[in-house]
TIBANU-753206 format. One line per 2 residues: number of its first residue (from 1); for each residue x, y, z of C-alpha. Coordinates in steps of 0.5 Angstrom, whole numbers, plus 2048, in hexadecimal, padded with zeros to 3 digits. Example, Ala and Ser with C-alpha at 12.3 -4.5 7.8 and 13.67 -1.06 7.14 Angstrom:
1	819,7F7,810  81B,7FE,80E
This chain:
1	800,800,800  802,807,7FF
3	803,80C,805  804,813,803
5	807,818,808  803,81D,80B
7	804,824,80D  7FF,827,813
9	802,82E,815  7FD,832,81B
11	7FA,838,816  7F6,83C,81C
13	7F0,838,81E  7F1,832,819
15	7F6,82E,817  7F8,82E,810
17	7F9,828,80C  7FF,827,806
19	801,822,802  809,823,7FF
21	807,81D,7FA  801,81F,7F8
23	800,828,7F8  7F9,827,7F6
25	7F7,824,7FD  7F5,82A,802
27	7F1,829,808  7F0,82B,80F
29	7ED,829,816  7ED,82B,81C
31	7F0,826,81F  7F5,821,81D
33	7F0,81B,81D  7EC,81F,819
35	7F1,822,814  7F4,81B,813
37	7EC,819,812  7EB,81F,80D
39	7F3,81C,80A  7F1,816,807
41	7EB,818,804  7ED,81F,800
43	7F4,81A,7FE  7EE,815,7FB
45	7EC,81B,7F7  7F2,81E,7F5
47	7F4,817,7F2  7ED,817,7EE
49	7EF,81D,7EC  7F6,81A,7E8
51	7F1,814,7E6  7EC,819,7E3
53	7F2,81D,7E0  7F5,817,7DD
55	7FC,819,7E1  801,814,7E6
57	800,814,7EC  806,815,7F0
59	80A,810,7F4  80A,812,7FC
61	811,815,7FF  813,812,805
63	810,814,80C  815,818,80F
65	815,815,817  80F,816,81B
67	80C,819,815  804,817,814
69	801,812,80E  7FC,811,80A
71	7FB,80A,807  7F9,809,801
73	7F3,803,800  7F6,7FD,7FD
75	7F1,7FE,7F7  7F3,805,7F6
77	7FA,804,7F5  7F9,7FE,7F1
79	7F5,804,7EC  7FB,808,7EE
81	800,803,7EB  7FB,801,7E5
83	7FB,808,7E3  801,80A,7E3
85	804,805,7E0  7FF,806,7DA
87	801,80D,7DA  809,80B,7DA
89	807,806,7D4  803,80B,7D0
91	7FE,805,7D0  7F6,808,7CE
93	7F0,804,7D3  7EE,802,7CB
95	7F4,7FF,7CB  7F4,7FB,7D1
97	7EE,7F9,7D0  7EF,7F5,7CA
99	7F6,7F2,7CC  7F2,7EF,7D3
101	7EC,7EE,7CE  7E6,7F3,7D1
103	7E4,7F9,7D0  7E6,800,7D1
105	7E1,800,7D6  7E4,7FC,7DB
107	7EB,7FE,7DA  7E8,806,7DB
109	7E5,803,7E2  7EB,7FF,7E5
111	7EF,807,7E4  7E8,80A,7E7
113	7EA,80A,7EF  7E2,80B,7F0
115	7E0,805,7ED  7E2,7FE,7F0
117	7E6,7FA,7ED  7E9,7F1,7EE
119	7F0,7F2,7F0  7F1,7EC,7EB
121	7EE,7F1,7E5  7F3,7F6,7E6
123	7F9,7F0,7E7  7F6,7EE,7E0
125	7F7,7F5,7DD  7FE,7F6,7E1
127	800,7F0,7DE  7FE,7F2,7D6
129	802,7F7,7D8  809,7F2,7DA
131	807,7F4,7E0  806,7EF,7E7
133	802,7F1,7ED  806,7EF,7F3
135	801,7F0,7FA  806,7EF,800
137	804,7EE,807  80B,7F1,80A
């Protein structure tokens, strides 16, 4: 799973909310529970945002010590690798639908990260890209 670091700095009565990776993520709250809260649902909607737009979508840097994270479900960054790795190999959803044999309806849903998708679909279309999909419990 990816853990992207998060920033939270005191801005008067709340507190402010930043991503390094991701700079479209600001949110706040009043305390850090709250923040932290408000944290993973403005990253789900800033990578919404990459998916729309059709733009990779950053790694996460490394935590500085101490520093806190928001997880990343698995589903998601499995979406995450799909897209990127389309994007880096120029591969259109209507070209990856015709090499695992579906539509580019499918492939649209399996890089659409509101929509459900089987873990299985998106190591099918991984692997037409010479790609494997590796779940480690560490």
């Amino acid at each position: 799973m990816r853990a992207y670091p998060v920033n939270l700095r005191k801005d008067g009565k709340f507190i402010l909310v930043t991503f390094p990776d991701i700079p479209e993520a600001v949110t706040q709250g009043r305390d850090r529970t709250e923040a932290l809260k408000a944290a993973k649902d403005v990253l789900e909607t800033a990578m919404d945002v990459y998916f729309d737009e059709r733009r990779p979508v950053p790694a996460p840097s490394q935590p500085r010590r101490g520093q806190p994270v928001v997880e990343v479900p698995a589903s998601l960054s499995a979406k995450i690798l799909l897209l990127n790795e389309m994007l880096h190999q120029n591969v259109r959803p209507a070209e990856l639908a015709r090499r695992i044999g579906t539509s580019p309806q499918v492939v649209n849903r399996l890089t659409n990260i509101r929509h459900t998708s089987q873990i299985d679909g998106i190591d099918t279309a991984l692997r037409a890209l010479g790609k494997r999909l590796i779940v480690d419990a560490a």
